[in-house]
C-alpha positions in Angstrom: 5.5 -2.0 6.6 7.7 -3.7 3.5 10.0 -6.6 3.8 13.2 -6.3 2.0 13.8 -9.1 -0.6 15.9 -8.9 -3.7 16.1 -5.2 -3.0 12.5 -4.8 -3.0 9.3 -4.9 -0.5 6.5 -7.2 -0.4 3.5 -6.4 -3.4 0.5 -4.9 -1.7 -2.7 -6.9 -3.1 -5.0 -5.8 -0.4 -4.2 -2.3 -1.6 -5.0 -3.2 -5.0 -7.7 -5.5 -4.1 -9.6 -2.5 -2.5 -8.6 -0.3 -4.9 -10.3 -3.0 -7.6 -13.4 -3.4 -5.5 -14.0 0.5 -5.1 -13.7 0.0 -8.9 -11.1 2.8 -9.3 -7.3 2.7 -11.9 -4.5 3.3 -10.4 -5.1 6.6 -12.5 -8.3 7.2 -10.5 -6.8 6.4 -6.8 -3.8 8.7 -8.0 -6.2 11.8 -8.9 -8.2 11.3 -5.7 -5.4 11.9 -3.6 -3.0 13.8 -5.1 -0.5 11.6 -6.6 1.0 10.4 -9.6 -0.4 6.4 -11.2 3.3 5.2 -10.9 3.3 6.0 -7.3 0.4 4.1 -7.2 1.9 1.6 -9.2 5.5 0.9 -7.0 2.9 0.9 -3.7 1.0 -1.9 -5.5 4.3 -3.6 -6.5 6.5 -3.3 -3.4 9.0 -1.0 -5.1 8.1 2.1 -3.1 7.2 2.9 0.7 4.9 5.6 1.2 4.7 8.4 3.8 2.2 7.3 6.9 0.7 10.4 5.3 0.3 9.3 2.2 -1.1 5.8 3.6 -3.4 7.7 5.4 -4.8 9.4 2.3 -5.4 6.0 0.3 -7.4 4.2 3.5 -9.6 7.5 3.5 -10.2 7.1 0.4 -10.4 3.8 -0.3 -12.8 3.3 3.5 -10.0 0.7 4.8 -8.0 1.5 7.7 -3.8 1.1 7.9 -4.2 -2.6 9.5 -6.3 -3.5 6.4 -4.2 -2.2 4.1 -0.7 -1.6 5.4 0.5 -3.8 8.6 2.2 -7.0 7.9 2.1 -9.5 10.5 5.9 -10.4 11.5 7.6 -14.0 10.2 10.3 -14.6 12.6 9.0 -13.3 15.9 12.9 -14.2 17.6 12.8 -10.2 16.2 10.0 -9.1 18.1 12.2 -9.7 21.2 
């Protein structure tokens, strides 16, 4: 889901994008489903990878599915091979 650079993954803005047009806080999205803000928080900002669980409980609530939110289309596709 996350590339690794400089020890960390890739921000998520369509996370926080949706979360911002379902006008919810972090603190709001957190309460909804269970979790602390700052987990929240280190999704939003690359510094954390959640559970497929747990990114199955924020599209539910937020109406988006994993492709919308989660999946990352690959850079160097010599990988893929």
């Amino acid at each position: 889901m996350y590339r690794k650079e400089d020890g960390y993954g890739m921000k998520n803005l369509r996370l926080k994008l949706a979360r911002v047009e379902k006008d919810m806080t972090q603190g709001d999205l957190a309460e909804a489903i269970g979790v602390t803000r700052q987990t929240i928080g280190l999704i939003e900002a690359g510094k954390y990878n959640p559970s497929l669980s747990l990114c199955l409980s924020i599209c539910h609530c937020l109406g988006k599915s994993l492709d919308q939110l989660f999946w990352e289309e690959p850079t160097d596709e010599k990988n893929c091979d």
